[in-house]
C-alpha positions in Angstrom: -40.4 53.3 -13.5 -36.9 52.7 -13.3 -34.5 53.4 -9.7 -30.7 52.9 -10.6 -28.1 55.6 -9.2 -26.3 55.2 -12.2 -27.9 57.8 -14.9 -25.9 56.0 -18.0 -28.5 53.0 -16.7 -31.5 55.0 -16.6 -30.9 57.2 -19.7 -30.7 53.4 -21.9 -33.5 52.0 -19.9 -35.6 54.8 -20.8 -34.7 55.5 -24.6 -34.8 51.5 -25.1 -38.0 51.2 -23.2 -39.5 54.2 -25.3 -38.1 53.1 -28.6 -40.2 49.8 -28.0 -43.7 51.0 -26.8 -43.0 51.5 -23.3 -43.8 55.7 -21.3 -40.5 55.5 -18.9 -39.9 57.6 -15.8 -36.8 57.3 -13.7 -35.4 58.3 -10.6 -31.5 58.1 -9.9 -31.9 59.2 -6.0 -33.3 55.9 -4.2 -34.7 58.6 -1.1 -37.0 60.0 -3.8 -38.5 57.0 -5.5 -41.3 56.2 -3.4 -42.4 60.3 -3.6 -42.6 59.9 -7.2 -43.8 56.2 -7.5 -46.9 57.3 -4.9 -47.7 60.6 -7.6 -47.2 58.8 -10.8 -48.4 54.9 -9.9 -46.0 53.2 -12.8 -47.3 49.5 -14.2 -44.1 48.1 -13.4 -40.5 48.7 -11.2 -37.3 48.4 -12.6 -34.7 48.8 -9.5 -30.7 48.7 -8.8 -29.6 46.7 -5.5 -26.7 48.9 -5.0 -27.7 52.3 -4.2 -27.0 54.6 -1.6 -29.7 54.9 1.7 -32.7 52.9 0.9 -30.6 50.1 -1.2 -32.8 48.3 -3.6 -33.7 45.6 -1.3 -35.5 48.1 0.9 -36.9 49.9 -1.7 -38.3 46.8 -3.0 -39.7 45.9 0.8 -41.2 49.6 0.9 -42.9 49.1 -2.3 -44.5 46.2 -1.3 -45.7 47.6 1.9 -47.4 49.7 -0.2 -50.8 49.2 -0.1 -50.8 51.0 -4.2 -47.9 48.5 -4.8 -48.7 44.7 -3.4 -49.2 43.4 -7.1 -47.1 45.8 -9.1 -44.3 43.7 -10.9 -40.8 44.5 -9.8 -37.8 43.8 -11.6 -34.6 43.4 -9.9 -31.3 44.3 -12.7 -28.1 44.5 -10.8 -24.2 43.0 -10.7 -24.9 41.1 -7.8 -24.8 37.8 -9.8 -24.4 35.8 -6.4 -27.7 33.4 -4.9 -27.7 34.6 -1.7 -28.9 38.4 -3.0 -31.3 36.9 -5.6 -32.9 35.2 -2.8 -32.9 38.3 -1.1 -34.3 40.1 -3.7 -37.5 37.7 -4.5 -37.7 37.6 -0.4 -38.2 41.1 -0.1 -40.7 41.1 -3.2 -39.1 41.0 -6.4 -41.2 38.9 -9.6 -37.7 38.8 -11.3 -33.9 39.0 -11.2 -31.5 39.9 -13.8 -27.7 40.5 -13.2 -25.9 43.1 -15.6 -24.7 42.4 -17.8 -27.8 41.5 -20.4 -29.1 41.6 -23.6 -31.6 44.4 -23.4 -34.0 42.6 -25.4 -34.3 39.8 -22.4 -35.5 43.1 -20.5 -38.1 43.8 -22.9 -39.4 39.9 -22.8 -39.2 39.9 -19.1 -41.1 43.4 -18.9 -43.9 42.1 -21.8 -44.5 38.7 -19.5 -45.0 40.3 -16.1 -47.0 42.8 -17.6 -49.2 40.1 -19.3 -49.6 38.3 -15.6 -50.4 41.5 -14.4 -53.9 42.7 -16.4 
């Protein structure tokens, strides 16, 4: 499941992610996400930081209060290239970080190893 506000993001996330393997949903309204992450119960996150009301980094901490969500991996992909929001980021749950922008096959690697922890 990917959460970015920015539907240019989401739309390449999803035809990428499809064109290698992966079933995709996404969700450009942060409020929503956790509505449609309860009713579909994705393998994996793929969220922004920098959205409007809840940001990424509360997204990421509702997720993981979620008691359908404690071990599902969570990828952070954002700008913020700076240490103190990475830290943030893996604080508030995150498995991994990566700042835009980024080969999109790193994504797929990244995605195919947390997966592989995961089962």
């Amino acid at each position: 499941m990917v959460v970015d506000d920015d539907k240019e993001f989401t739309t390449l996330y999803k035809e990428f992610l499809k064109m290698v393997g992966y079933e995709t949903i996404a969700e450009n309204q942060s409020s929503k996400a956790l509505e449609l992450a309860n009713a579909e119960k994705p393998d994996l996150f793929i969220l922004d930081l920098m959205m409007p009301e809840p940001d990424g980094f509360k997204l990421c901490r509702l997720l993981r209060a979620n008691f359908n969500f404690l071990r599902t991996p969570i990828i952070i992909v954002t700008a913020l290239n700076d240490e103190d929001s990475k830290v943030v980021a893996l604080g508030a749950g995150a498995n991994d970080y990566l700042t835009k922008p980024f080969h999109i096959d790193q994504l797929k690697l990244r995605i195919d190893l947390l997966l592989e922890r995961t089962r």
